[in-house]
N, C-alpha and C positions, 0 to 999 in steps of 0.2 A: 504494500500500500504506500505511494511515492507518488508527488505530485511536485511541480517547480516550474519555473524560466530560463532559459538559454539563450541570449544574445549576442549575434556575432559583434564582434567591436574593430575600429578601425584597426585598418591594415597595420597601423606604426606601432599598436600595440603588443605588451610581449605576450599575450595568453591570446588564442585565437579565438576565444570566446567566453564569457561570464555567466555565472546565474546563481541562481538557488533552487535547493531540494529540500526539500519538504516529508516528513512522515508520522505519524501521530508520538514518535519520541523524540525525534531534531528536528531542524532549522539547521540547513549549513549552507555558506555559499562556497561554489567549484569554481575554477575555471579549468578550460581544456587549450594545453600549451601541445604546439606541433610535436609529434618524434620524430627520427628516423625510422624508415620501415626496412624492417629486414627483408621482407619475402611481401605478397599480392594481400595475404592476409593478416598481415600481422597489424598491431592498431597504427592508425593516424594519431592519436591523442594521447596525449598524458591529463589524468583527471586528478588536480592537484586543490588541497584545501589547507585551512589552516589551523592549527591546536589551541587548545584551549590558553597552552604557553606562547604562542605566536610565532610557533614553528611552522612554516610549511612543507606538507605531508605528502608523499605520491596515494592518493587512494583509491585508484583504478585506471582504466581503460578505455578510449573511446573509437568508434569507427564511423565514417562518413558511410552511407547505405542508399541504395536506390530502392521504391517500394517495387516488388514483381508484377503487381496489376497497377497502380496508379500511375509510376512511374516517377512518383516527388521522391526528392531526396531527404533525409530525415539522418539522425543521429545516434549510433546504439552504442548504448555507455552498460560496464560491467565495473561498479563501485562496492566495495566493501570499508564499512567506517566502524571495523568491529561488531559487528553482530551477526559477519557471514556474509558474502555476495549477494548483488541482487544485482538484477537485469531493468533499464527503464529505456523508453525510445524517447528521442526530442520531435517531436512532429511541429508540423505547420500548418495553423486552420488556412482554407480556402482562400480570405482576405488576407491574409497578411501572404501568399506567394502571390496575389493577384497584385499586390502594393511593391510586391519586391523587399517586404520588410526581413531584416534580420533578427527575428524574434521568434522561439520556439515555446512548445511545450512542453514537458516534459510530464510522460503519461507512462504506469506501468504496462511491463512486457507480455504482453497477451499467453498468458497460459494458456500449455496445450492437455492440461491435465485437469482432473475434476476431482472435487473434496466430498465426501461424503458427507451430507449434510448432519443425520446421525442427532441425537439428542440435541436441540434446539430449541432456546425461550426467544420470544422476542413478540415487540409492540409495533403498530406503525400508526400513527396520528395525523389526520388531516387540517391543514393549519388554517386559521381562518382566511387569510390574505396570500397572494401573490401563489395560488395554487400549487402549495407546497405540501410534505409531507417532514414529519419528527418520526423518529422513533430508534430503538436501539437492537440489538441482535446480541445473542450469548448463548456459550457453553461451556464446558469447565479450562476451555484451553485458554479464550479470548473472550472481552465482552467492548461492545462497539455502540457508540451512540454518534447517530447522522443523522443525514439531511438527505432529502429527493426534492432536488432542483430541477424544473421544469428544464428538458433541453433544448435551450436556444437555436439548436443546430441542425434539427428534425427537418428532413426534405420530403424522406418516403414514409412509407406503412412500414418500413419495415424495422426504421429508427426507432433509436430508446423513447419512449416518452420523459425519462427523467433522466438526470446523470445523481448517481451515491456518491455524498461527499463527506468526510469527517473533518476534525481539527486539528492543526499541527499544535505543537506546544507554544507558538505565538499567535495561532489563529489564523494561521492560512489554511486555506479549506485545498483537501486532497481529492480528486478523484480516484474512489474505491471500486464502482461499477455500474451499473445501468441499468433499469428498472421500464417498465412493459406494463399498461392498461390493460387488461385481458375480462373476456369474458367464458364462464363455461361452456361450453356445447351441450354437457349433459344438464347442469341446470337452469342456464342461463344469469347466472350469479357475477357481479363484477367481481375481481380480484387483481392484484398487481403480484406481477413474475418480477424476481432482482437475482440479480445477478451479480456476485460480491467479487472482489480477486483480494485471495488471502495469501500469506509468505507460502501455503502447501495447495494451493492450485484454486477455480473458480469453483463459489460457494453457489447452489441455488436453492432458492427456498422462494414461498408464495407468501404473499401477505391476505389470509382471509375475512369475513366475516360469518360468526356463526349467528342460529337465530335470533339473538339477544341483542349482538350486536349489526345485525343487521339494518340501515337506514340510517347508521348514523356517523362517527367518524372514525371509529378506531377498530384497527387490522390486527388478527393473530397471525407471529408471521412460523410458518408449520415446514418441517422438509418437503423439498420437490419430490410430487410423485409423478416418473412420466406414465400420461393418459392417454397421451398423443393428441393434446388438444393445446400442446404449444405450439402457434402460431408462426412466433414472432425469429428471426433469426438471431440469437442469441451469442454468438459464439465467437464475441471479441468486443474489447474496450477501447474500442477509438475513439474518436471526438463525437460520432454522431451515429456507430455502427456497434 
């Protein structure tokens, strides 16, 4: 769960690019300085930060990438700041390569793996204003309190209706995952399908109502059963997919 900015900075400068990263236990800012490449694959970048002493640390790896179907260039960093690797991509929404802007995003790496959802509490609340959702998720490993932000970025049917967001430790909101309006087939019931990315692969669970709470604002959210009445394409955290 990793969220941040990446911006390219002028050419004179000596880090070829700045930002911050974001997770619900740090706030750090990187930069990514050229290396040498040994071989076709080895990184372009050095992901360098700084200690708590005002040491500057090597704390990963970065690669310049082209997408296989889109074709935009985007940025795959492999940073470890002590808690073990992890994998995040810098992308670039639509406007900003339309503008020619040097400003990324910085969104986790699309798990090819799924988490067993398995004993799971959790709430989800419909907010009064700006067509949002509260609610929190837990079980004995993790417990997660967010947000379902309406997404901005929706073109098709086939797009999230929300993006999952949490808090970093100064309050920059992370993109966690993506969330889906649904209704049943068998009983015509609404429901929201979300779709979480946790450090051990994508979480799914439904948020329901039962008859109690049926008609009003708050969601039990229960593990995924599949029924085959999900819809929606589910099977990646991009910006709008």
């Amino acid at each position: 769960m990793f969220a941040g900015t990446l911006t390219k900075n002028a050419e004179t400068a000596a880090a070829v690019y700045s930002g911050m990263i974001h997770s619900a236990r740090f706030d750090i800012a990187i930069q990514l300085e050229t290396r040498t490449k040994m071989s076709e694959r080895s990184p372009d970048f050095d992901v360098t930060a700084v200690n708590k002493s005002g040491r500057k640390v090597h704390i990963g790896t970065a690669w310049s990438e082209t997408g296989n179907t889109s074709g935009n260039p985007y940025i795959s960093m492999q940073i470890d700041v002590g808690l073990g690797p992890f994998r995040v991509n810098a992308v670039q929404t639509k406007e900003a390569r339309e503008v020619g802007s040097g400003a990324f995003e910085i969104i986790p790496l699309v798990s090819n793996g799924a988490m067993k959802s398995g004993s799971i509490s959790g709430e989800l609340t419909a907010m009064d204003a700006d067509n949002a959702f509260a609610g929190y998720i837990a079980n004995m490993m993790f417990d997660l309190d967010f947000m379902l932000i309406e997404n901005e970025f929706k073109t098709e049917e086939t797009h999230p209706d929300y993006r999952i967001e949490v808090s970093s430790p100064k309050g920059h909101p992370i993109r966690v995952g993506s969330a889906w309006m649904a209704k049943s087939n068998r009983t015509g019931n609404d429901y929201v399908s979300l779709l979480i990315n946790t450090p051990d692969g994508d979480l799914r669970v439904n948020a329901v109502q039962n008859e109690e709470q049926r008609g009003g604002q708050t969601f039990s959210i229960i593990p995924f059963v599949d029924s085959g009445e999900q819809a929606q394409d589910t099977g990646g955290l991009s910006l709008v997919a």
